[in-house]
GUBAMAR-486050 format. One record per residue (C-alpha): residue number from 1; residue in one letter; x, y, z. Coordinates in steps of 0.02 Angstrom, whole numbers, plus 32768, in hexadecimal, padded with zeros to 4 digits. Each point is the difference from the previous one (the first is absolute). Example, Ala and Ser with C-alpha at 12.3 -4.5 7.8 and 13.67 -1.06 7.14 Angstrom:
! residues 2
[1; "A"; [8267; 7F1F; 8186]];
[2; "S"; [8045; 80AC; 7FDF]];
! end
This chain:
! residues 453
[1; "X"; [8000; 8000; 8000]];
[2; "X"; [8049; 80AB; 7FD3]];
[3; "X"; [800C; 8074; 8084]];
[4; "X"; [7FDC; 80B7; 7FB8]];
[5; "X"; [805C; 8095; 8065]];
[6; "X"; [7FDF; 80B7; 7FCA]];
[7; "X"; [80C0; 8045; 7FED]];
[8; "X"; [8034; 8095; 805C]];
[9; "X"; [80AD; 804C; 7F8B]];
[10; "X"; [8066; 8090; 8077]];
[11; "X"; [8046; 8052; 7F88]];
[12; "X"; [7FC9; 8007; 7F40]];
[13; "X"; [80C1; 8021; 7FB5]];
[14; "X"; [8029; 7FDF; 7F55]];
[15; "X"; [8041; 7F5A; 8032]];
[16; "X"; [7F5C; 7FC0; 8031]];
[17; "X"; [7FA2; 805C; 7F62]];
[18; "X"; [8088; 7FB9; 7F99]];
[19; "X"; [8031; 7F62; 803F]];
[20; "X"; [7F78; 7FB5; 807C]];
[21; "X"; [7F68; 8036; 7FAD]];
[22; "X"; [7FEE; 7F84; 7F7C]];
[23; "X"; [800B; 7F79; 80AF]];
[24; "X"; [7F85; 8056; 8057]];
[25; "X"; [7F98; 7FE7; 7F67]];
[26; "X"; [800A; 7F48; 7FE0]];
[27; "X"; [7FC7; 7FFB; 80AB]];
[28; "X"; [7F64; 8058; 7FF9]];
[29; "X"; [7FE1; 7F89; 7F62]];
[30; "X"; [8025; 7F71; 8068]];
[31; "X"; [7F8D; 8033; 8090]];
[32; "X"; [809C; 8015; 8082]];
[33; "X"; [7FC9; 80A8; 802C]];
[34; "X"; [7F76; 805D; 7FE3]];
[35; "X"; [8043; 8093; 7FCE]];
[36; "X"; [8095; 8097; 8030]];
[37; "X"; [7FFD; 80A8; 805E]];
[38; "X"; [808B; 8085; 8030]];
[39; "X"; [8043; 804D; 807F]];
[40; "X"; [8090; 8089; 7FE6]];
[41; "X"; [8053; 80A0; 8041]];
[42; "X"; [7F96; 80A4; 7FD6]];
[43; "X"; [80A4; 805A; 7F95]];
[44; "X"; [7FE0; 7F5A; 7F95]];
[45; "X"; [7F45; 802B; 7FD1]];
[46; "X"; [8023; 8051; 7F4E]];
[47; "X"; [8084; 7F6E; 7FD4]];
[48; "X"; [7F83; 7F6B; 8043]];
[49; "X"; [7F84; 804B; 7F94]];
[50; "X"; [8068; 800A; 7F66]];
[51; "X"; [8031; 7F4D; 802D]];
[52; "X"; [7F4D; 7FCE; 8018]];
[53; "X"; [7FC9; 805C; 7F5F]];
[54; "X"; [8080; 7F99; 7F94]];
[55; "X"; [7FDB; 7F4F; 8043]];
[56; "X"; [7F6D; 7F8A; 7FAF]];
[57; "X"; [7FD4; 7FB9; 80B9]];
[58; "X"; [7FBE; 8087; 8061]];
[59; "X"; [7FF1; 8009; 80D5]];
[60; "X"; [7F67; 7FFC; 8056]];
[61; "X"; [803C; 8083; 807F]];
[62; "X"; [8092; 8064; 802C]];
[63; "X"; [8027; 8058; 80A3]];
[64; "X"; [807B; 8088; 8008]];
[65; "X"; [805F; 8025; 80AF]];
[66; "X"; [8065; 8088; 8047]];
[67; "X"; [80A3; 8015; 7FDB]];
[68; "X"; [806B; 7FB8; 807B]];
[69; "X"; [806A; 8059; 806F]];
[70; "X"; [80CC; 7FB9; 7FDB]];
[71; "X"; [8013; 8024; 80D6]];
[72; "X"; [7F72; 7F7E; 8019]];
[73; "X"; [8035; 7F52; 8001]];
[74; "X"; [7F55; 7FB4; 7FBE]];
[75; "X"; [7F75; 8045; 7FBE]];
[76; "X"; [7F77; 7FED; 8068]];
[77; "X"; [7FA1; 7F5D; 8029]];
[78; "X"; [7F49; 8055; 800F]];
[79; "X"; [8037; 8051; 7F56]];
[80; "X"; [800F; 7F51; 7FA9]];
[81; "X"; [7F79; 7FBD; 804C]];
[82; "X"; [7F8A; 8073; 7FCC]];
[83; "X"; [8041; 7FF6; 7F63]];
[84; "X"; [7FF0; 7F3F; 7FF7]];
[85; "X"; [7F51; 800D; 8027]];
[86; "X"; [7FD4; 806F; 7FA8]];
[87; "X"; [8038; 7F85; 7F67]];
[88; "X"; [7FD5; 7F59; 802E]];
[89; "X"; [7F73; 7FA8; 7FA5]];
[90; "X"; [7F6B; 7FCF; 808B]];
[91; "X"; [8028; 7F46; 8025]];
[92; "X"; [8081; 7FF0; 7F93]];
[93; "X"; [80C4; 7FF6; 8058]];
[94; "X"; [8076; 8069; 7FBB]];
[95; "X"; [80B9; 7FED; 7FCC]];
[96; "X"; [8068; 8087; 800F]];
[97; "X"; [809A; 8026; 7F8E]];
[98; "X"; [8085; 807D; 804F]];
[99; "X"; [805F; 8047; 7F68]];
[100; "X"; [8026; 80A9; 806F]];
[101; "X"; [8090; 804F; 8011]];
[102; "X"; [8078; 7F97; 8070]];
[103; "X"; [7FFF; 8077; 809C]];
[104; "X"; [7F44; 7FF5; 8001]];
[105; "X"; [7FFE; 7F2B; 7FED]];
[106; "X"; [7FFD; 7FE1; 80C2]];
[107; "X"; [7F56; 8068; 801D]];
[108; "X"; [7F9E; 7FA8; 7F81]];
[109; "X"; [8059; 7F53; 801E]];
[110; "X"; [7FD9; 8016; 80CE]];
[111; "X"; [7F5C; 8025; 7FD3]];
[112; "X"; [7FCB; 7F50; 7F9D]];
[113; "X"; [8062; 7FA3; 807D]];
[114; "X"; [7FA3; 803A; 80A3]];
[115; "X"; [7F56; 8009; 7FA4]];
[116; "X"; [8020; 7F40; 7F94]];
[117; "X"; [7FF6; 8048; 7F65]];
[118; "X"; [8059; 7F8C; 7F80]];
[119; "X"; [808B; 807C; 7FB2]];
[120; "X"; [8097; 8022; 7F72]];
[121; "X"; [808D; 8074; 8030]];
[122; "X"; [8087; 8037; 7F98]];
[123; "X"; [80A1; 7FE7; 800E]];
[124; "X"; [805E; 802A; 806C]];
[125; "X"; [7F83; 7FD5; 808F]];
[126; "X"; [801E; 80A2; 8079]];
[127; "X"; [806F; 809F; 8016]];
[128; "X"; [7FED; 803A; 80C1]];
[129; "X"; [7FFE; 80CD; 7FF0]];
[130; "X"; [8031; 803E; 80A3]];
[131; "X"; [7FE8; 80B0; 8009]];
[132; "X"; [801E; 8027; 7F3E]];
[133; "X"; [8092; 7F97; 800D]];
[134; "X"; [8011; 7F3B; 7FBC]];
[135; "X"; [8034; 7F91; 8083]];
[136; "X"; [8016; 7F54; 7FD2]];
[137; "X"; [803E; 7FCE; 80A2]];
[138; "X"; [7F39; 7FF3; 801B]];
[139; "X"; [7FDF; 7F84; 7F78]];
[140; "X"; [8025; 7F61; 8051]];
[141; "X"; [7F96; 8012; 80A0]];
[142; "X"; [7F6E; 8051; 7F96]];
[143; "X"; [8015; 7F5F; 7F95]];
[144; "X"; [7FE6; 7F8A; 809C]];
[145; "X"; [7F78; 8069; 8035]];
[146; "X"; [7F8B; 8005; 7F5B]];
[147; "X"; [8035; 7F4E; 7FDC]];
[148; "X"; [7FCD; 7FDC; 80C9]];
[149; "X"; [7F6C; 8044; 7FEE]];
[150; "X"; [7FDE; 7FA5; 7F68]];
[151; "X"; [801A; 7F5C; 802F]];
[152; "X"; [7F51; 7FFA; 804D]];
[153; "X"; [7F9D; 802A; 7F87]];
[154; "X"; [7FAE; 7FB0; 7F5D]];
[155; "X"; [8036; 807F; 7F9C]];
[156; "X"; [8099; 7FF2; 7F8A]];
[157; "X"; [8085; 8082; 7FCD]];
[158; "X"; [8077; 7FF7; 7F72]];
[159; "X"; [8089; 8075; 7FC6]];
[160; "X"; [801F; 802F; 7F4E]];
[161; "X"; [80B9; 7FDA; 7FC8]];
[162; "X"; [8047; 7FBF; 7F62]];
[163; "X"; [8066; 7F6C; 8027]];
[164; "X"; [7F73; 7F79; 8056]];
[165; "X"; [7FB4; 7FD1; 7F4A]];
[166; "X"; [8094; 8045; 7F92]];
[167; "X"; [800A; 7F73; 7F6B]];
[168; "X"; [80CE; 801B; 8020]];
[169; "X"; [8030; 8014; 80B3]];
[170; "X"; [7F88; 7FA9; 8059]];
[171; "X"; [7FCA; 7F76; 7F6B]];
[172; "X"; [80A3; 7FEA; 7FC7]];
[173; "X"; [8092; 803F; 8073]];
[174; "X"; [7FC7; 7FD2; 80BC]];
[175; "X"; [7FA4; 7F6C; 7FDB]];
[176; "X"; [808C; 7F9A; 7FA6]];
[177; "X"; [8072; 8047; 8091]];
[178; "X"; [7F78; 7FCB; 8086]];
[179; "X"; [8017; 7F3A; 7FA6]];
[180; "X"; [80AF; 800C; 7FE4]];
[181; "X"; [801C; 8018; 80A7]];
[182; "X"; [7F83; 7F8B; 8047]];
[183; "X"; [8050; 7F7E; 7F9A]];
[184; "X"; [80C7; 8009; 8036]];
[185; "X"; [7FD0; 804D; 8098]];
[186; "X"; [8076; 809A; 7FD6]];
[187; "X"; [7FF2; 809B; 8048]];
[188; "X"; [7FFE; 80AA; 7FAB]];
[189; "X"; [80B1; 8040; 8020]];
[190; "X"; [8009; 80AB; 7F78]];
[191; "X"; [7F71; 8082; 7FC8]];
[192; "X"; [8010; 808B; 7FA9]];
[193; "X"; [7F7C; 8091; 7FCB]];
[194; "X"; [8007; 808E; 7F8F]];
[195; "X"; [7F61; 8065; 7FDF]];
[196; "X"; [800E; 809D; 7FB6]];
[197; "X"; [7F61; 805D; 7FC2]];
[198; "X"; [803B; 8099; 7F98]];
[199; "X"; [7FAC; 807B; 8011]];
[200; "X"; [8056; 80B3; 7FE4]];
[201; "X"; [7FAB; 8093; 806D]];
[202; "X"; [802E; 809A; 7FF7]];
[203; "X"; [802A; 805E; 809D]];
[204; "X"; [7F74; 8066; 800B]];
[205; "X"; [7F98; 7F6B; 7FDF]];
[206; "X"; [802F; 7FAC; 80A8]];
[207; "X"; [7F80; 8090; 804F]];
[208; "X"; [7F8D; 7FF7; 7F74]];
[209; "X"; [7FD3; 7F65; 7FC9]];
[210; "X"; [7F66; 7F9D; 802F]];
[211; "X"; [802C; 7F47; 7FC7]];
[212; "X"; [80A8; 7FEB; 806C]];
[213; "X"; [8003; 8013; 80B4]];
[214; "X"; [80AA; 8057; 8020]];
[215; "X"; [7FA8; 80B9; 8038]];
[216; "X"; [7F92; 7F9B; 8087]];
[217; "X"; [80BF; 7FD8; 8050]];
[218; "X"; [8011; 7F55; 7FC4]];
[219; "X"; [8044; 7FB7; 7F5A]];
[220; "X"; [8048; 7F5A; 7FB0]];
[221; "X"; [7FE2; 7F81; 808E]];
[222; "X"; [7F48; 8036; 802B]];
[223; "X"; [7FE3; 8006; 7F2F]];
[224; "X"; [8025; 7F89; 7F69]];
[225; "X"; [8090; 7FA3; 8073]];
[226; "X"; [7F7B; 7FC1; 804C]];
[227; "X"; [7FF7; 7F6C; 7F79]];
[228; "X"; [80A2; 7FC5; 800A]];
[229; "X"; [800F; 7FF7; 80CD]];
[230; "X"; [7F78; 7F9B; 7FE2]];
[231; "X"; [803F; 7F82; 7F89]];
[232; "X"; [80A0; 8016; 8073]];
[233; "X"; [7FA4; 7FD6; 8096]];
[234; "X"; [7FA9; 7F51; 7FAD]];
[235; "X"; [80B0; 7FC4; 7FB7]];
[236; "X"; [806C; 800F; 80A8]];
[237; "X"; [7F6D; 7FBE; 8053]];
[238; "X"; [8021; 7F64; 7FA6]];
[239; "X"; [808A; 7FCD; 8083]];
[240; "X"; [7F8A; 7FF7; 808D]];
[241; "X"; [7F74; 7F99; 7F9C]];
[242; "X"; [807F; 7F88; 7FE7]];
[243; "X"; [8059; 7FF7; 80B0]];
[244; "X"; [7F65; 8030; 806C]];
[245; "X"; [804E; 7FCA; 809B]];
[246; "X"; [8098; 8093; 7FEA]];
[247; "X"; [8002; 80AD; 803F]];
[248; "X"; [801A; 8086; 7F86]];
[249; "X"; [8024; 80A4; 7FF5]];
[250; "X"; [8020; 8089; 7F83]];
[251; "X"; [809C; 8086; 801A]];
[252; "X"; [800C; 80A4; 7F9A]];
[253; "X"; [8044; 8090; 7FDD]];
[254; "X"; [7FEF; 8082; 7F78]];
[255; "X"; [8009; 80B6; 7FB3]];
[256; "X"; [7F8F; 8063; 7F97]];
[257; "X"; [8000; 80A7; 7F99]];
[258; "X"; [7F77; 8081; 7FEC]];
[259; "X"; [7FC2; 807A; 7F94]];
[260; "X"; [807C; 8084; 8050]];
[261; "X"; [8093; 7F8A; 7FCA]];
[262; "X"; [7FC0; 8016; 7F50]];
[263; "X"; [8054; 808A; 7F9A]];
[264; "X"; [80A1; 7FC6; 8037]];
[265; "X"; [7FC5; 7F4B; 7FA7]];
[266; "X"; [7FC5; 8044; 7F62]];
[267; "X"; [805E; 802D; 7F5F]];
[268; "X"; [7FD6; 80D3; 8010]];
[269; "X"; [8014; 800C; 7F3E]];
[270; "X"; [7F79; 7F94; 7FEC]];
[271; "X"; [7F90; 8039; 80AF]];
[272; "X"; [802C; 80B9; 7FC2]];
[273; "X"; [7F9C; 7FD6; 7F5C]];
[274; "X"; [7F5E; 7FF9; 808A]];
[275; "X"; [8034; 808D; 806B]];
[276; "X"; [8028; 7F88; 8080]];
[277; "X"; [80C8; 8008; 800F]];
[278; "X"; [801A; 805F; 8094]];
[279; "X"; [7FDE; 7FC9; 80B5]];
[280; "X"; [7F30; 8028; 803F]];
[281; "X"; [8049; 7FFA; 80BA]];
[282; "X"; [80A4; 803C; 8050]];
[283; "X"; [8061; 7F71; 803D]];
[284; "X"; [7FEA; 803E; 80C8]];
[285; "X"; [7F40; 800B; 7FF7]];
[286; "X"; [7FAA; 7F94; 804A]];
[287; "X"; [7F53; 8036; 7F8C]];
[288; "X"; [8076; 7F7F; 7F79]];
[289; "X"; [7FE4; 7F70; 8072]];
[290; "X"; [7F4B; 7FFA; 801C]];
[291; "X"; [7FF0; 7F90; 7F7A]];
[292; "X"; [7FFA; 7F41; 7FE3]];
[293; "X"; [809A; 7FB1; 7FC3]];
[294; "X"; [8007; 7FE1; 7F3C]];
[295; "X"; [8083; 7F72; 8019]];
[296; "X"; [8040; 7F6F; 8087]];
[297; "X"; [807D; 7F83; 7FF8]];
[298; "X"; [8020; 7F7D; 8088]];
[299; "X"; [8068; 7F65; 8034]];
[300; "X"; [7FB6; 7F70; 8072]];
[301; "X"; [802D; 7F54; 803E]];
[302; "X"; [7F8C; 7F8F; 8049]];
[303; "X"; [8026; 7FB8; 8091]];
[304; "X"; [7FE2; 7F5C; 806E]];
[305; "X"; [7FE2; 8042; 808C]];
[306; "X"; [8047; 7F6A; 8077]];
[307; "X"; [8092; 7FE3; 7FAB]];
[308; "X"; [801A; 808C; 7FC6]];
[309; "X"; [804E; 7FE0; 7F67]];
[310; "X"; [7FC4; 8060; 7F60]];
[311; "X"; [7FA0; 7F85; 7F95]];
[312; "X"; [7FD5; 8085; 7F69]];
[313; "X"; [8054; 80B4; 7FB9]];
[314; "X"; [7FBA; 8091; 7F86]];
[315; "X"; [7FDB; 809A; 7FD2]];
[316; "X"; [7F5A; 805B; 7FE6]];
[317; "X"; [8006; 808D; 7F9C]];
[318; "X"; [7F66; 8078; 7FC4]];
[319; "X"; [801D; 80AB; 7FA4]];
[320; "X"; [7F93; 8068; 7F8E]];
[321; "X"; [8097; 8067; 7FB6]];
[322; "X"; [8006; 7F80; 7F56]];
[323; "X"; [7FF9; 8029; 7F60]];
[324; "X"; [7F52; 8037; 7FBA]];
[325; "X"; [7FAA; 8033; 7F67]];
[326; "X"; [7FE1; 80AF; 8037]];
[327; "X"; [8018; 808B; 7F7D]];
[328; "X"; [7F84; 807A; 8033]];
[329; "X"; [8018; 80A0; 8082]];
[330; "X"; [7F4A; 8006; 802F]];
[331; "X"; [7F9B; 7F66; 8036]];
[332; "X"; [7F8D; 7FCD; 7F68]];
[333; "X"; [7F51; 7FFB; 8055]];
[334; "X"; [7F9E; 7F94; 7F8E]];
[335; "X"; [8089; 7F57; 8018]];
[336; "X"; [7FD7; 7F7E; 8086]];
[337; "X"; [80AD; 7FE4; 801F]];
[338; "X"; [804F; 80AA; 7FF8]];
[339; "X"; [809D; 7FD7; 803F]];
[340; "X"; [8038; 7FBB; 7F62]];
[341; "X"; [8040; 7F97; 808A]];
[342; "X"; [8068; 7F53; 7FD2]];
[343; "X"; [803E; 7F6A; 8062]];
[344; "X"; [807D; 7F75; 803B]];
[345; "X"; [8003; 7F75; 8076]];
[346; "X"; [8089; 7F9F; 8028]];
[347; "X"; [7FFA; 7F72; 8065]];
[348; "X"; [8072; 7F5C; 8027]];
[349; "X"; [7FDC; 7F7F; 8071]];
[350; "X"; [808F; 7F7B; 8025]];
[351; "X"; [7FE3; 7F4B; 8057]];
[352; "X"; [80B8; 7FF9; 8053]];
[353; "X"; [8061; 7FA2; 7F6F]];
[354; "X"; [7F92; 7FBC; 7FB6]];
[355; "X"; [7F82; 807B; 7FAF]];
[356; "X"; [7FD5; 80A5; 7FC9]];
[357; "X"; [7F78; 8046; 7FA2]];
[358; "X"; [802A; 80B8; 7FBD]];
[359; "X"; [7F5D; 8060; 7FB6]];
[360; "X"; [8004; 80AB; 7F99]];
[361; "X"; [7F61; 8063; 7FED]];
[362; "X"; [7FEC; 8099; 7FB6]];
[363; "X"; [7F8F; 8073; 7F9E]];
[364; "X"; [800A; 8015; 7F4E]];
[365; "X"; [7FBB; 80AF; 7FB1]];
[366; "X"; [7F91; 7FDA; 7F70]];
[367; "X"; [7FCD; 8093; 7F82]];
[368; "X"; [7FFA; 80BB; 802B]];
[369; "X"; [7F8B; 8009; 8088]];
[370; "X"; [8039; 7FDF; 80C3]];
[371; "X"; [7F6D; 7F93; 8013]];
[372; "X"; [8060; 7F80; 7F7E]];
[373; "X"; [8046; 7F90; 8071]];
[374; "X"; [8022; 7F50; 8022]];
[375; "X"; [8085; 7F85; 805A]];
[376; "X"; [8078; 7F96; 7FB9]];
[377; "X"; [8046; 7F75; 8072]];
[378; "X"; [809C; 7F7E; 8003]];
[379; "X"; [8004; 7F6D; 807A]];
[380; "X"; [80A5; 7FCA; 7FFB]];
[381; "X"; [803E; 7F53; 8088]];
[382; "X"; [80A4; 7FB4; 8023]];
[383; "X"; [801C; 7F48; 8063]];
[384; "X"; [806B; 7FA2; 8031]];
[385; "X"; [7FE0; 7F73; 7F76]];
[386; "X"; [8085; 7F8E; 803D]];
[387; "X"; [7FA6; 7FE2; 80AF]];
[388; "X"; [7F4D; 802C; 7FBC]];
[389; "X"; [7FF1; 7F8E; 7F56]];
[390; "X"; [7F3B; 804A; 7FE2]];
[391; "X"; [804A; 80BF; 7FE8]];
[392; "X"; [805C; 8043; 7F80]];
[393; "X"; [809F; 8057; 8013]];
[394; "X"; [7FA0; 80A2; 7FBB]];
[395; "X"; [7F56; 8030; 7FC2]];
[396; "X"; [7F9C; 8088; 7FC1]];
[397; "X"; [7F54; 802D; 7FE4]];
[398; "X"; [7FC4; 80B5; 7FB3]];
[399; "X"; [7F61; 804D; 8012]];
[400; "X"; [7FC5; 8088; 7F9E]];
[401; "X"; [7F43; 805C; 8000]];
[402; "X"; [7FFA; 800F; 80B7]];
[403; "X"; [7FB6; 8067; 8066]];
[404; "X"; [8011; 801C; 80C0]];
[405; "X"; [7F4C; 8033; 8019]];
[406; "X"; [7FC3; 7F66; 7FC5]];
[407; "X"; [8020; 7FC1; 80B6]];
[408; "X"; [7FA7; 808C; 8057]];
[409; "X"; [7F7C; 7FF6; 7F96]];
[410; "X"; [7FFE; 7F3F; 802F]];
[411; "X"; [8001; 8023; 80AD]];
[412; "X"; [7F7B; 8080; 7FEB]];
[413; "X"; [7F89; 7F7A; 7FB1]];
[414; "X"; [8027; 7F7E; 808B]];
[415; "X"; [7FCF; 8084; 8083]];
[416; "X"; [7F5D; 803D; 7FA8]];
[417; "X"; [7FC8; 7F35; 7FE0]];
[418; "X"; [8021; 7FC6; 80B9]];
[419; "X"; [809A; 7FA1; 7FE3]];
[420; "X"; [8094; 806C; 801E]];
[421; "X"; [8071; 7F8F; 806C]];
[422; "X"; [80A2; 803A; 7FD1]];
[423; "X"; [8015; 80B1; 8045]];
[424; "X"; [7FA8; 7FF4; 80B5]];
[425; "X"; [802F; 80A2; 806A]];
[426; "X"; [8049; 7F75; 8080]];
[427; "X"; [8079; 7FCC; 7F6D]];
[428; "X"; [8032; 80B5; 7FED]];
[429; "X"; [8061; 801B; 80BC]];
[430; "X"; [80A9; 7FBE; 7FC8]];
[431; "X"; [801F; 805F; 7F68]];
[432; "X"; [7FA5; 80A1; 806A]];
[433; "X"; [809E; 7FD9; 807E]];
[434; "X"; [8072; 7FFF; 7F82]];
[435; "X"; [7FCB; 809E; 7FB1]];
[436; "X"; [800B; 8061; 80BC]];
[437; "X"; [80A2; 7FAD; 8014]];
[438; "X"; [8027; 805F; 7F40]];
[439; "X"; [7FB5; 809A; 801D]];
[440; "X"; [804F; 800F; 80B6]];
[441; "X"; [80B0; 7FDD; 7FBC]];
[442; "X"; [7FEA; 8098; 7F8A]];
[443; "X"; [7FEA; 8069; 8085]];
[444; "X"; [807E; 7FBC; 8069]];
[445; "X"; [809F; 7FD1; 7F7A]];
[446; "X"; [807A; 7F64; 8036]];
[447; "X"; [7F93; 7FE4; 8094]];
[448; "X"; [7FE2; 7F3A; 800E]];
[449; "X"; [7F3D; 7FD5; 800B]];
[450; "X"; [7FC2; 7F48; 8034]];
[451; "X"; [7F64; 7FAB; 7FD6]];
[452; "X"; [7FC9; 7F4D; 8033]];
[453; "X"; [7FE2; 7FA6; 7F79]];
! end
């Protein structure tokens, strides 16, 4: 029997219009939900309804709130409430979709917990704002709290992230590591992560711009890094699937640069040709470093904890500074992806001596327009064929056509049918840790951070 929801979205971006949409509309065919309302920020009313205006399925209601204050940590629970009620269909339950601004995620996300309203959050799952101010050093126990509170209830709660139904890293990459593994009982000793997301904004854009977070006073970690902890998270987990009875635990240490590090990173020929070659902030202000960092780079080791002897080494590394396909001084307004924004993850996974699996994904631009886009991958493996006669000394496997929202919008489709299983909130405290672990290393450089694991 099909259990129809009306869905709740918080937040009608261009993401949703563009890519979620056409979900939300196979549902409504299939009877899932009944139909979709809105609820966004008051400054957003003229670009909702431009939004609204352009798309074939229309919402049965919008509500509009204040605009939020950037001191207040959440925006008010009688607030969403209201505005929940004022949406739902009589009889029906509702779903609620949180596609806000990150800062704003832990309001909304409180809200379906305590009340058992089934919900979708983005990623990542919270920013704590402490008086204007990101503090991530509140993430973990918020976490434990929501997740606490959860537990109890029939209600389920999902995150949205790429890499739980990706057809490469999760279909491919961890799950022949997960049996590899299982089968010679070897441990994941080396793991290695680049993900770099170019996107090139120009200084004034840090205080500007609407789609990046950097001018609410976080950046990299709390945005598209988000991913790629993620994937991080599920591969080093590995080890302590297959030796349950170990103690783990994670130690790092890293260093980031922000946007007032950028015109000494730049070629100034080129960043003169956009007016952008000379430094926005004076190196002693501190107005330069109320942003979010644009990139982070990191060692760990992870750690058995009663012998401590390290059983696996790496580096995690996440930067937006990469080359794009921007060309353009002012920000086109009528392209979805107006970054002209490009990008390339590396990532290698080694099984002590006897395995590695080394993947390459990155986006290939496809015509004029910034919207033309897809991936390209290579899978390449090594083994030790002497010891392991079913490998090959090397293989390789391309994969061209891809695209990375083909696993959101899978995830998406699981959550609005009833079966998302993948992505629980519960699922989502690890690589939450790791990312406060990130994020607090920026602010503190060298500084050692531990996690159990």
């Amino acid at each position: 029997m099909i259990a129809t929801h009306h869905l709740i979205v918080v937040g009608f971006d261009e993401i949703v219009a563009n890519k979620y949409l056409p979900c939300i509309q196979d549902a409504v065919r299939s009877g899932h939900i009944d139909s979709y309302s809105i609820i966004d920020l008051e400054c957003q009313r003229s670009a909702i309804e431009q939004r609204v205006q352009a798309v074939d399925l229309k919402p049965r209601g919008i509500v509009y709130l204040p605009d939020s204050d950037a001191r207040v940590r959440e925006t008010p629970q009688e607030l969403i409430a209201a505005a929940v009620q004022r949406l739902r269909t009589p009889g029906v339950p509702a779903k609620v979709y949180i596609a806000t601004e990150v800062r704003a995620h832990e309001a909304y996300l409180r809200f379906c917990v305590e009340n058992h309203i089934n919900s979708l959050v983005e990623k990542p799952v919270l920013a704590p704002i402490v008086d204007g101010r990101f503090k991530p050093s509140y993430i973990t126990k918020t976490m434990e709290e929501l997740i606490g509170v959860s537990a109890d209830s029939p209600a389920k709660h999902s995150v949205m992230t790429l890499s739980r139904y990706h057809q490469i890293y999760n279909q491919r990459v961890i799950a022949s590591l997960r049996e590899r593994m299982e089968r010679w009982e070897a441990p994941l000793t080396s793991f290695h992560l680049r993900a770099a997301g170019g996107v090139w904004n120009l200084q004034r854009e840090f205080e500007s711009r609407d789609d990046h977070p950097y001018k609410h006073g976080y950046g990299m970690m709390m945005h598209g890094a988000y991913h790629y902890v993620d994937l991080a998270t599920q591969v080093l987990s590995l080890n302590s699937a297959l030796f349950p009875e170990r103690q783990f635990k994670l130690e790092l240490s890293g260093f980031g640069a922000f946007p007032i590090d950028q015109h000494q990173r730049m070629s100034r020929p080129i960043a003169s040709r956009f007016q952008d070659g000379d430094p926005a902030w004076a190196d002693d202000a501190d107005e330069g470093f109320r942003f979010g960092e644009t990139d982070v780079t990191s060692t760990f080791r992870l750690v058995d904890v009663v012998s401590g002897r390290t059983v696996s080494l790496g580096t995690l590394s996440f930067e937006q500074t990469t080359p794009s396909i921007r060309n353009w001084g002012e920000l086109p307004p009528e392209l979805y992806n107006v970054n002209g924004r490009t990008s390339s993850v590396d990532m290698e996974a080694q099984l002590s001596t006897l395995y590695s699996t080394h993947i390459h994904c990155y986006d290939i631009p496809r015509g004029v327009s910034a919207d033309g886009i897809d991936a390209f991958a290579r899978v390449t493996t090594r083994a030790n064929a002497a010891l392991l006669p079913d490998e090959q000394y090397v293989s390789e496997e391309s994969f061209n056509g891809l695209f990375h929202s083909d696993s959101n919008r899978q995830l998406m489709e699981h959550w609005l049918n009833g079966t998302e299983e993948r992505s629980s909130l519960a699922s989502h405290l690890l690589p939450m840790k790791v990312t406060e672990a990130l994020a607090s290393a920026v602010l503190t450089p060298g500084r050692l951070i531990e996690i159990p694991f």
